[in-house]
ChimeraX commands (.cxc) that place a marker at each C-alpha (Angstrom):
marker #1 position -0.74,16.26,12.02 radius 0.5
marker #1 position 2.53,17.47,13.58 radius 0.5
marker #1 position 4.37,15.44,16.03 radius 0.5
marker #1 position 4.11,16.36,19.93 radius 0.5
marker #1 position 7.41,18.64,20.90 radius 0.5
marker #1 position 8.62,16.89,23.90 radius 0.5
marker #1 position 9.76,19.15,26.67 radius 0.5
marker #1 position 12.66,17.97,28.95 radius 0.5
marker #1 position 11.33,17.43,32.82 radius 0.5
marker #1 position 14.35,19.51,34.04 radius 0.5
marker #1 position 13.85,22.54,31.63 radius 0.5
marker #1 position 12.48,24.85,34.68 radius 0.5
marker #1 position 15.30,23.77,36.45 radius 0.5
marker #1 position 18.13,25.05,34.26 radius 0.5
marker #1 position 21.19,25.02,36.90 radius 0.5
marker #1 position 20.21,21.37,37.72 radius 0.5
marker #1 position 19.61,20.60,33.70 radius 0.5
marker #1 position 23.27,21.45,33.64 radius 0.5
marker #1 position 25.12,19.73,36.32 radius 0.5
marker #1 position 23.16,16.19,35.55 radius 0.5
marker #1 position 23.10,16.02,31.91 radius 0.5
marker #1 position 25.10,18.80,29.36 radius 0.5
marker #1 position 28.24,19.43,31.71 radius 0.5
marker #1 position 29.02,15.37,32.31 radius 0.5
marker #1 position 28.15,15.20,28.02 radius 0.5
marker #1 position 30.41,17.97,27.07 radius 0.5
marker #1 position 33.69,16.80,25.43 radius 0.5
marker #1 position 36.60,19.16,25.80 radius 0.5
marker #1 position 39.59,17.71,24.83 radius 0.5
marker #1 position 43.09,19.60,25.49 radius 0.5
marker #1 position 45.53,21.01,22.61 radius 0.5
marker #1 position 48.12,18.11,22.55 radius 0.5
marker #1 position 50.56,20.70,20.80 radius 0.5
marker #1 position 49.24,24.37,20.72 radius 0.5
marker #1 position 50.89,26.60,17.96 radius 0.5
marker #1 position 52.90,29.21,19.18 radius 0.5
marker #1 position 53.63,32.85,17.08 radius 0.5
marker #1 position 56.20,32.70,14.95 radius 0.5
marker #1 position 55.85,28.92,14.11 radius 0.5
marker #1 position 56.41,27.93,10.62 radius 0.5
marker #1 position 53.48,27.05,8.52 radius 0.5
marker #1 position 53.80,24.50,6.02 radius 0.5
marker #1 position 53.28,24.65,1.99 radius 0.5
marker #1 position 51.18,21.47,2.23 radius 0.5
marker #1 position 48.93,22.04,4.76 radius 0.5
marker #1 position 46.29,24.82,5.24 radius 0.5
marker #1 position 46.60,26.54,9.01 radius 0.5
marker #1 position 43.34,27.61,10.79 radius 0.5
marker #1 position 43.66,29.71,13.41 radius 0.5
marker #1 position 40.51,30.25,16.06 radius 0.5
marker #1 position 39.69,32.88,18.05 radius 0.5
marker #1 position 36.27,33.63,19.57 radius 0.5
marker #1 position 34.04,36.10,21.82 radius 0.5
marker #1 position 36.83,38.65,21.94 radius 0.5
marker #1 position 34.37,41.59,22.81 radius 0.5
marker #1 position 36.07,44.85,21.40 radius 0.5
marker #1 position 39.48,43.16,22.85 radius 0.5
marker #1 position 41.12,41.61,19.76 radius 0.5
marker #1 position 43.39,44.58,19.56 radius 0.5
marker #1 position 45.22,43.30,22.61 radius 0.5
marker #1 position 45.36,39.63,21.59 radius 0.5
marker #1 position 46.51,40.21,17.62 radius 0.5
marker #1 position 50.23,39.97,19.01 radius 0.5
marker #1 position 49.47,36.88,20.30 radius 0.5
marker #1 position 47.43,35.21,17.50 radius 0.5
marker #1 position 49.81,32.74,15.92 radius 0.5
marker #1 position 50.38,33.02,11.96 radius 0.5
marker #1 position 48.36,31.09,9.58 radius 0.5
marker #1 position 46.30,30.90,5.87 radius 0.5
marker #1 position 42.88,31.37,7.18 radius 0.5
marker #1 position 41.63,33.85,10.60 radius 0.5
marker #1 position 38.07,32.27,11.98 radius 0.5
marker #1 position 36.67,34.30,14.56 radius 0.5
marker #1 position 33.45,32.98,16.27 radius 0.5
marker #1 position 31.10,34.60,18.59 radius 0.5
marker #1 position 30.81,38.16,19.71 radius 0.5
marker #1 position 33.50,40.50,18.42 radius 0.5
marker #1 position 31.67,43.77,20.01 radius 0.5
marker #1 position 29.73,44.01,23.07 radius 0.5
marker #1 position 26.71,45.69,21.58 radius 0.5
marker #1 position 27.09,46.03,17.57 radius 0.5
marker #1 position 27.10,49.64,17.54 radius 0.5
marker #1 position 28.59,50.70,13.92 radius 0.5
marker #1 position 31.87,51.88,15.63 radius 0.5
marker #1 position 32.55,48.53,17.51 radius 0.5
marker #1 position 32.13,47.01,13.91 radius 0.5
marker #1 position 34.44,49.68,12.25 radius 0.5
marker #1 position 37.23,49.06,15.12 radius 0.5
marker #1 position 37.01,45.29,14.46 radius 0.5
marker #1 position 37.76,45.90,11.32 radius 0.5
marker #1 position 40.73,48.16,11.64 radius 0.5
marker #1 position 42.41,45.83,14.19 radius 0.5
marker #1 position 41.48,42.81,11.17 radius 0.5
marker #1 position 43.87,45.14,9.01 radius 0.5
marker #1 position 47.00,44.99,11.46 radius 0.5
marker #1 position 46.77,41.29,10.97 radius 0.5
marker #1 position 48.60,39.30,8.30 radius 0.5
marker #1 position 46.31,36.51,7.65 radius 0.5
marker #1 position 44.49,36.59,3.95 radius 0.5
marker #1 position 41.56,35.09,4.69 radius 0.5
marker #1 position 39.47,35.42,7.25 radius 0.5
marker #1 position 35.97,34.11,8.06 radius 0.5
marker #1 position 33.29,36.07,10.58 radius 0.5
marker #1 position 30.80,34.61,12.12 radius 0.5
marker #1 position 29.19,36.33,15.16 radius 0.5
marker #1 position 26.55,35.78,17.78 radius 0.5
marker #1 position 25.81,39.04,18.96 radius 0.5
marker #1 position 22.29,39.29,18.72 radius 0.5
marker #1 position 22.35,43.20,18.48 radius 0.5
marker #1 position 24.52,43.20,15.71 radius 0.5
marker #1 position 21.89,43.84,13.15 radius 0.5
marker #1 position 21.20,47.50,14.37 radius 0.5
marker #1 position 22.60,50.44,12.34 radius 0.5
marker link #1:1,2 radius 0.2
marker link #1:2,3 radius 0.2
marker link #1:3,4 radius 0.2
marker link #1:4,5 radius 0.2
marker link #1:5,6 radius 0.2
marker link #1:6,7 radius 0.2
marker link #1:7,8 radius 0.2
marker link #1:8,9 radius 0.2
marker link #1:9,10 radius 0.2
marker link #1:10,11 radius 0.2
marker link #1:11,12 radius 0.2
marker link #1:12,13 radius 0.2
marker link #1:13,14 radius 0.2
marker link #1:14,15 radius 0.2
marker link #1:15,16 radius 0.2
marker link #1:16,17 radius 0.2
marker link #1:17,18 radius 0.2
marker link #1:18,19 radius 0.2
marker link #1:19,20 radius 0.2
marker link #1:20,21 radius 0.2
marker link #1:21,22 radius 0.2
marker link #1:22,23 radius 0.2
marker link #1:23,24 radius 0.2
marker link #1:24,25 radius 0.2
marker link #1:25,26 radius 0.2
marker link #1:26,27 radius 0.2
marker link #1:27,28 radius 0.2
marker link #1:28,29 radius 0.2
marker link #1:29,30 radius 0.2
marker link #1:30,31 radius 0.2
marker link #1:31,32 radius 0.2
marker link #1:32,33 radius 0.2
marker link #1:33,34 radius 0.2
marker link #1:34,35 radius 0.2
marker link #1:35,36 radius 0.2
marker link #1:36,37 radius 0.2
marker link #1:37,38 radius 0.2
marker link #1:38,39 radius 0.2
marker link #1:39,40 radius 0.2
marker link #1:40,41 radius 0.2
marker link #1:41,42 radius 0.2
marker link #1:42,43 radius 0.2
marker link #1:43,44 radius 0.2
marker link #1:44,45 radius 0.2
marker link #1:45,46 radius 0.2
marker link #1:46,47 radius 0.2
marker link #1:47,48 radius 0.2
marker link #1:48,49 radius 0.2
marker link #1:49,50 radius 0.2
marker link #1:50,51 radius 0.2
marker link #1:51,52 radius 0.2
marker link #1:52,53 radius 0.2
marker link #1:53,54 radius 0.2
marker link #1:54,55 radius 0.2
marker link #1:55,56 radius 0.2
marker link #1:56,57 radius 0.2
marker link #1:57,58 radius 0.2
marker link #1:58,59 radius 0.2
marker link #1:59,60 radius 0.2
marker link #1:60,61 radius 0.2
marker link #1:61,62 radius 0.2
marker link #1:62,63 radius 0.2
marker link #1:63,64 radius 0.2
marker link #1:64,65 radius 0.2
marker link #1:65,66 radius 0.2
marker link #1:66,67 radius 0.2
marker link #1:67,68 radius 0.2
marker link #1:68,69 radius 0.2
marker link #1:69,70 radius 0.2
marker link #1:70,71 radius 0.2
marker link #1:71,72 radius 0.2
marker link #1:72,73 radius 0.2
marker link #1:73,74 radius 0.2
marker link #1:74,75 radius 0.2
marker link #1:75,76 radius 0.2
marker link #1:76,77 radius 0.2
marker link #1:77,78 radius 0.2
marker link #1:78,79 radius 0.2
marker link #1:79,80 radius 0.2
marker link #1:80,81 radius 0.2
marker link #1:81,82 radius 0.2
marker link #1:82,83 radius 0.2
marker link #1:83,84 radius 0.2
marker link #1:84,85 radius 0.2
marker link #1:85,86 radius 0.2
marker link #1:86,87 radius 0.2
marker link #1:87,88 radius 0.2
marker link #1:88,89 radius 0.2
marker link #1:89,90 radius 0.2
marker link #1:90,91 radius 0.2
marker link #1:91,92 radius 0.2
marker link #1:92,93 radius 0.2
marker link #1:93,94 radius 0.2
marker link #1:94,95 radius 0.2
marker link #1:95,96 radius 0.2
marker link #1:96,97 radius 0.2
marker link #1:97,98 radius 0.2
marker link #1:98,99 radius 0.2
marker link #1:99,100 radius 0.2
marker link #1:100,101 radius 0.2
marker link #1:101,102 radius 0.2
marker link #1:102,103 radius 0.2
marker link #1:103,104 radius 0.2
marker link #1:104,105 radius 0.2
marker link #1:105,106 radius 0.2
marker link #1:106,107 radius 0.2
marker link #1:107,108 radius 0.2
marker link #1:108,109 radius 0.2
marker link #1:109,110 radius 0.2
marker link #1:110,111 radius 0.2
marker link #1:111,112 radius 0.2
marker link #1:112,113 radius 0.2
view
């Protein structure tokens, strides 16, 4: 037989659930040196650079995105998944210099065709 799934107290009270347990547990440590465009990147090292949820935007932000070996863009990239929100995305992609890149996305309507 299965074990029991045990449901938090608070999990009606979702606003509350937040301010008392996952806000005062989240960890969010500041950039101690954030790379800045035009930065050299070094032979020895491998550069990530991390963008997320940019939402049809990352047009505006690719002059901004500092210069690196591998692109990983997390969360939403379009606002609804429509085929020409994905075809967009993938121009912009093509104005930027970075030879790798890695994709993964939350939307949840992004399966549709």
């Amino acid at each position: 037989m299965a074990a029991p799934v045990l449901v938090d107290p608070e999990t009606g009270k979702p606003d509350e659930l937040w301010r008392e347990k996952y806000a005062k547990q989240r960890v969010c440590t500041p950039v101690d040196h954030p790379v800045k465009k035009g930065e050299p990147i070094h032979e020895e090292k491998v550069r990530f650079v991390c963008i997320a949820d940019t939402h049809e935007k990352l047009e505006s932000i690719l002059g901004r995105i500092p210069d690196g070996d591998v692109l990983v863009h997390c969360g939403d990239f379009t606002n609804f998944g429509d085929r020409e929100e994905i075809e967009r995305f993938n121009e912009s992609l093509e104005l930027n210099s970075l030879a790798s890149r890695i994709y993964e996305g939350n939307c949840p309507t992004a399966t549709r065709s």
